[in-house]
LOROTOR-896530 format. One record per atom (N, C-alpha, C): x, y, z; residue in three letters. Coordinates in steps of 0.1 Angstrom, whole numbers, plus 5000, padded with zeros to 4 digits. Layout:
// LOROTOR-896530
XYZALA;...
This chain:
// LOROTOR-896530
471794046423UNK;470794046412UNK;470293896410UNK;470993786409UNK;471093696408UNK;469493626422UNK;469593686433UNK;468693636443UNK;467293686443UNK;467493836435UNK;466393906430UNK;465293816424UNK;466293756411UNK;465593686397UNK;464893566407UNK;465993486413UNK;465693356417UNK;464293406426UNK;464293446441UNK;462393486450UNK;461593536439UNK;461693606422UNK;460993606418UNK;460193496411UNK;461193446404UNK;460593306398UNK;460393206407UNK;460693146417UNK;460293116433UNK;458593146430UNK;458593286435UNK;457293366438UNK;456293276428UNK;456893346415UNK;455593296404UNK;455193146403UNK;456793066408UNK;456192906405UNK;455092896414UNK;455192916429UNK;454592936437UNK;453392936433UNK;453293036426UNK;451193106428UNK;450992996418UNK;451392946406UNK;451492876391UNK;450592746405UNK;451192646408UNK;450692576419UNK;449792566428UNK;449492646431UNK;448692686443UNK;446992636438UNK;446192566449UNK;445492486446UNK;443992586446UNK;443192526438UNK;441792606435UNK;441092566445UNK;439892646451UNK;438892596458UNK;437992546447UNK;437392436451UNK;436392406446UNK;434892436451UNK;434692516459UNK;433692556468UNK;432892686458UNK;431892706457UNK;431092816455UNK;431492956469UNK;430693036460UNK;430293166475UNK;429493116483UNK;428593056479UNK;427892976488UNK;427592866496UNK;429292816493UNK;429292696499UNK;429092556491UNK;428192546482UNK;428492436478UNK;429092396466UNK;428892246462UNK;430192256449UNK;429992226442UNK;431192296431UNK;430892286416UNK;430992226405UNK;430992096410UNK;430591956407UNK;429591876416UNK;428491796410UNK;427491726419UNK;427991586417UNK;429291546418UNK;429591436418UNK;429191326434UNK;428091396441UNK;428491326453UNK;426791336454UNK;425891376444UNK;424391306442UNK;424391176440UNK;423891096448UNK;423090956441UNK;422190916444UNK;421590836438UNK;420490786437UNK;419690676451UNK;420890616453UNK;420490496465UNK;421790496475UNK;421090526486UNK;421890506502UNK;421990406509UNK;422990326515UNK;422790256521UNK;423290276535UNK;422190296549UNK;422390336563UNK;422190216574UNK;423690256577UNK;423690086588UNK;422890136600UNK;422390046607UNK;421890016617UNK;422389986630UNK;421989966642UNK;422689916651UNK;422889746649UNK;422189726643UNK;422489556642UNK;423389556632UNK;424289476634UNK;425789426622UNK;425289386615UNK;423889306612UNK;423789256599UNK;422689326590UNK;422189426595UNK;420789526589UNK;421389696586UNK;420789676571UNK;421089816567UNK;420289846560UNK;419689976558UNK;418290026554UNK;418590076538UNK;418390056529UNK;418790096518UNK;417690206513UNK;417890366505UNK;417290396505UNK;417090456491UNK;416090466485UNK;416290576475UNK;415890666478UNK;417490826475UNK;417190966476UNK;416491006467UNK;415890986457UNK;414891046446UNK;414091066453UNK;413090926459UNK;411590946460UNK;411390876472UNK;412190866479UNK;411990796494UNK;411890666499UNK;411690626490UNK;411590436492UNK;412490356498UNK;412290256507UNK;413190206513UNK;412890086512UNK;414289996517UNK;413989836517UNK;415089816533UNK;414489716539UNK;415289656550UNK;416589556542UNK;417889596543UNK;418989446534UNK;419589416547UNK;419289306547UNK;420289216559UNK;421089106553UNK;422089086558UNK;423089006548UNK;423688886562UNK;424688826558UNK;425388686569UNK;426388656566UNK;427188586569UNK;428288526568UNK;428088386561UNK;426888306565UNK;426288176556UNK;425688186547UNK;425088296545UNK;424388306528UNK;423088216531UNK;422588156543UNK;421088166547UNK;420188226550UNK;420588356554UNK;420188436560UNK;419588616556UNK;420088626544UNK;420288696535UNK;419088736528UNK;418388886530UNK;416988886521UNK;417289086525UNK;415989106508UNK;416089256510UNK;414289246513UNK;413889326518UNK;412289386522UNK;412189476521UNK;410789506513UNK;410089626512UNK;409789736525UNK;410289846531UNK;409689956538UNK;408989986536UNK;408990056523UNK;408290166521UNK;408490166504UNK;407190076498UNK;406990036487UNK;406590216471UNK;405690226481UNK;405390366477UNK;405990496472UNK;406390576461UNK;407290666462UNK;406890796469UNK;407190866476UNK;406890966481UNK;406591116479UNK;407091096464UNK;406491206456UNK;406291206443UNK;405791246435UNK;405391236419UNK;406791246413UNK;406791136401UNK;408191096391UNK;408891266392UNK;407691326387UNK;408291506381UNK;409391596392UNK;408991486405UNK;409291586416UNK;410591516424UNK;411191406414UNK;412491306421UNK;413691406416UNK;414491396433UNK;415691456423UNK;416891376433UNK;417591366428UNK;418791316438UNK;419091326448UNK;419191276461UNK;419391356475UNK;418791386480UNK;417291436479UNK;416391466480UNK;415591436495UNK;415991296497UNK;415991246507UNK;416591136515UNK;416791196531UNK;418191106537UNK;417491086554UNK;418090966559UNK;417390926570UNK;419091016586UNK;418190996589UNK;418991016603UNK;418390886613UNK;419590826622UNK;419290726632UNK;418590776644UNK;418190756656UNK;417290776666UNK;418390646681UNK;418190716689UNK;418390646698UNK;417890526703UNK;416490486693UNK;415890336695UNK;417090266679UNK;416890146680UNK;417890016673UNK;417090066663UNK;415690036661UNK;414389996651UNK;413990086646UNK;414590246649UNK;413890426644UNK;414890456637UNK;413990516630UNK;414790596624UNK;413890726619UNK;414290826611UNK;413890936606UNK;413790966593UNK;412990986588UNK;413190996576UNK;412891136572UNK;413691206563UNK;413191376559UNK;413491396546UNK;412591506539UNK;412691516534UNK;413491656528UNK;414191676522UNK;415391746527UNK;414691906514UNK;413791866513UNK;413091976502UNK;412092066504UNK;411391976510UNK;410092016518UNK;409892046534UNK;410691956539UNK;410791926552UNK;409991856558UNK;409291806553UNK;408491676558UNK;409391556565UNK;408491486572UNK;409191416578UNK;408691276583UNK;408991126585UNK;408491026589UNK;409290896598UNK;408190876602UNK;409090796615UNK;409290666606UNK;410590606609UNK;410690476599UNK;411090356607UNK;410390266603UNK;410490106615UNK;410989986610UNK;411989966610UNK;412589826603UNK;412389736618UNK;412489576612UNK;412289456621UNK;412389336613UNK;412489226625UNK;412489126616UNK;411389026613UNK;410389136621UNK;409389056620UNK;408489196609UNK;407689106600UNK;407089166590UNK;406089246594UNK;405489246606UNK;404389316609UNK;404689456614UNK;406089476615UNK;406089576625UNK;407289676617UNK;407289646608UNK;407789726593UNK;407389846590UNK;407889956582UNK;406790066579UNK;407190176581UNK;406290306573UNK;406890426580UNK;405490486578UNK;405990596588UNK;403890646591UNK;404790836593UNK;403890896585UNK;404191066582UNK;404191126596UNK;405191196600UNK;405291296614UNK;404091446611UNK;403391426615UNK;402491576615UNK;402891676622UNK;
């Protein structure tokens, strides 16, 4: 009787513990704790990373150093990419390209999409819409 009681209460501490999904039916979750606002995506170069904001698309080139000479953020893509009403977190995220200097840019709502050009030379900066 005694082994009965004990796999029972066993049993119940058991389920008492047992961990929750946090996942929806459909996969995603139910907390947005992992929306924000600005991304930062390295590049092939160790010292360049594209910083982005997911709201409305904007980006800046940040390159940083070891000597603190060398160190500056630039304008990409000054412009927001869609009206204030229409910013939402995440919204938009780049993917790398097999060139150093490409990148992709999408937008993860509409599906639009733009080629994106970081450098260190100022002229050759930019991002121009994929039709």
């Amino acid at each position: 009787m005694k082994i009965i009681i004990s796999i029972i209460i066993a049993l119940t501490t058991l389920h008492a513990f047992a961990q929750v999904d946090r996942k929806q039916n459909d996969g995603s979750s139910t907390q947005n704790h992992n929306l924000v606002a600005y991304r930062l995506f390295p590049t092939q170069n160790m010292w360049t990373f594209i910083k982005l904001n997911t709201r409305n698309g904007q980006m800046w080139q940040v390159q940083f150093d070891i000597k603190g000479d060398n160190r500056f953020v630039t304008s990409l893509s000054a412009e927001p990419l869609v009206f204030k009403e229409n910013e939402v977190n995440d919204r938009f995220t780049i993917y790398a390209t097999q060139n150093i200097y490409t990148f992709i840019l999408l937008d993860q709502l509409n599906g639009k999409t733009w080629q994106l050009q970081w450098s260190t030379e100022p002229k050759n900066r930019g991002i121009i819409l994929i039709e």
